[in-house]
BABADO-757106 format. One line per 4 residues: number of its first residue (from 0); their letters; for each residue x, y, z of C-alpha. Coordinates in steps of 0.5 Angstrom, whole numbers. Example, Ala and Ser with C-alpha at 12.3 -4.5 7.8 and 13.67 -1.06 7.14 Angstrom:
0	as	25:-9:16 | 27:-2:14 .
//
This chain:
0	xxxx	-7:38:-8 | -10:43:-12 | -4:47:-12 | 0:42:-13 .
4	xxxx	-3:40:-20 | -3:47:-22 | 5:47:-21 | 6:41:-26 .
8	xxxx	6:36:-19 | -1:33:-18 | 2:28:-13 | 1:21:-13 .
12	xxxx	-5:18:-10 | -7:11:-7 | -13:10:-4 | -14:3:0 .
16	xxxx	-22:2:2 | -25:-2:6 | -31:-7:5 | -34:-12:10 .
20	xxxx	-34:-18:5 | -28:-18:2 | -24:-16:9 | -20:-22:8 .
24	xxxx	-18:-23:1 | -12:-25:-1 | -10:-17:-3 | -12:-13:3 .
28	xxxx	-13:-6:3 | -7:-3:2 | -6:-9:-4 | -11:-6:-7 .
32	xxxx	-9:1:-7 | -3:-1:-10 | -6:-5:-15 | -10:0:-17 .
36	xxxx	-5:5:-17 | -2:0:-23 | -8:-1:-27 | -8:-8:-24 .
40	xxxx	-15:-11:-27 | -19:-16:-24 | -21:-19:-31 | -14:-19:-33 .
44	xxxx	-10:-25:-34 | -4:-26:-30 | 1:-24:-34 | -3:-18:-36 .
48	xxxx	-4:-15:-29 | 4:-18:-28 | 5:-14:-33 | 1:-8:-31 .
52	xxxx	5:-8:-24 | 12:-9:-28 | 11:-2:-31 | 8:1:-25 .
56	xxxx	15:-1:-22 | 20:1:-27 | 17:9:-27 | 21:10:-21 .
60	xxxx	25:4:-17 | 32:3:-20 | 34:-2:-15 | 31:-9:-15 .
64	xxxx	25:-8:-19 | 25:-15:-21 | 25:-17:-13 | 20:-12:-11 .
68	xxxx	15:-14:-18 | 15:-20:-14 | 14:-18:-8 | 9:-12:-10 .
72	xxxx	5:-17:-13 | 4:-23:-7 | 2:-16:-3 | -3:-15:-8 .
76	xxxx	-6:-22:-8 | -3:-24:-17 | -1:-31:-17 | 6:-32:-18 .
80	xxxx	7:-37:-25 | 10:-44:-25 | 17:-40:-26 | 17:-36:-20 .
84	xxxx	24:-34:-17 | 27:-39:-12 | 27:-33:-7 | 19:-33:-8 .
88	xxxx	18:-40:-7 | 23:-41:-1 | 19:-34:2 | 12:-38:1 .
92	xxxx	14:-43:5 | 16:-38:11 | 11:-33:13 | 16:-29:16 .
96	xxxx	21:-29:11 | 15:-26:7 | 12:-21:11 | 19:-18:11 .
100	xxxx	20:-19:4 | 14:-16:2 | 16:-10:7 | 22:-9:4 .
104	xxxx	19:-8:-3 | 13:-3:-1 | 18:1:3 | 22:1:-4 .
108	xxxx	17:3:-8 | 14:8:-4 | 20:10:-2 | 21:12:-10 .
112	xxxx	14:14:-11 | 16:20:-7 | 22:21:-9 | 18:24:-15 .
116	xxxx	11:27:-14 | 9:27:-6 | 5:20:-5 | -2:22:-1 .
120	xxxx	-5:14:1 | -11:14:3 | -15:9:7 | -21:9:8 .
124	xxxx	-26:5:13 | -20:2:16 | -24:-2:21 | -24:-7:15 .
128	xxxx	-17:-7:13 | -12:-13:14 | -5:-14:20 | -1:-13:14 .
132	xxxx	-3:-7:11 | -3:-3:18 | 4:-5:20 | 7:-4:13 .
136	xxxx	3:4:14 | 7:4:20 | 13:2:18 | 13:7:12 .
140	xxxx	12:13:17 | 17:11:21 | 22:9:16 | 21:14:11 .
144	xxxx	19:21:15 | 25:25:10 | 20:23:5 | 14:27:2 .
148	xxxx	9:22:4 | 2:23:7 | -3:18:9 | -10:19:11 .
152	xxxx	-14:13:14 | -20:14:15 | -24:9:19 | -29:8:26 .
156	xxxx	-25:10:32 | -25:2:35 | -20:0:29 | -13:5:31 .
160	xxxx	-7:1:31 | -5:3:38 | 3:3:35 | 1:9:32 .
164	xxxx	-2:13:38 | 3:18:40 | 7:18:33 | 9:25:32 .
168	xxxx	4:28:26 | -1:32:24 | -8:31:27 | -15:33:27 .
172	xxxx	-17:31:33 | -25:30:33 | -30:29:38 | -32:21:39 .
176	xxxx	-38:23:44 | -42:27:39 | -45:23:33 | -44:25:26 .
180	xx	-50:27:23 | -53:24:17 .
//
């Protein structure tokens, strides 16, 4: 990273974590990464943090990003105003629509923040993330391996998605029988 930065292109850095208590909260970790990322505030107003997202988007996707604003923001946990688009309104009724409508916008977004500077997402304590931020890493690595992307999830052994056991990919194996001394 270090090196990176000494050229000009510090790479993008998102980082998910963990926590016990909010492990069900509307965000998730990965929306909270992405929030995070955006300057999205947690005392902010709603049109504020809309805003903040907006920006964000616009840095880098040039397709959609008014649809991936939306979506982007269901991911992160934003209300939507009174005068949401119709195709948000028709996805809140239909979680597989939204699912898949929110994963279109992450891999849209990701997909032009890499085009920049690389992207290295972090996940930390990954025991306490959400369904929906593992399945939308995993779709990203699939999707976009041409991209310079990189994920370092962090987390107790227990938690590895086993979608992902087997994926072509660095590893830093470590010894599960010897515990980490404090």
């Amino acid at each position: 990273m270090r090196r990176l930065a000494a050229r000009g292109d510090p790479p993008v850095v998102l980082s998910g974590l963990g926590d016990p208590i909010r492990s069900s909260a509307t965000s998730g970790l990965l929306g909270g990464a992405v929030a995070r990322l955006a300057g999205v505030r947690a005392g902010a107003s709603g049109d504020d943090n809309r805003a903040a997202l907006a920006a964000r988007v616009a840095r880098h996707v040039v397709h959609d990003r008014e649809r991936t604003t939306w979506f982007l923001g269901e991911l992160c946990g934003l209300a939507a105003p009174p005068d949401a688009p119709p195709e948000l309104v028709v996805a809140r009724r239909d979680p597989r629509v939204m699912a898949d409508r929110i994963a279109q916008a992450w891999l849209g977004f990701v997909r032009a923040e890499a085009a920049a500077p690389p992207v290295l997402l972090i996940l930390d304590d990954l025991q306490w993330s959400d369904a929906l931020t593992v399945s939308l890493v995993d779709v990203a690595l699939r999707e976009l391996t041409s991209s310079p992307l990189m994920v370092l999830a962090l987390g107790r052994c227990a938690c590895w998605p086993t979608s992902s056991r087997g994926r072509d990919a660095a590893a830093l194996r470590v010894d599960r029988g010897a515990p980490l001394g404090r």
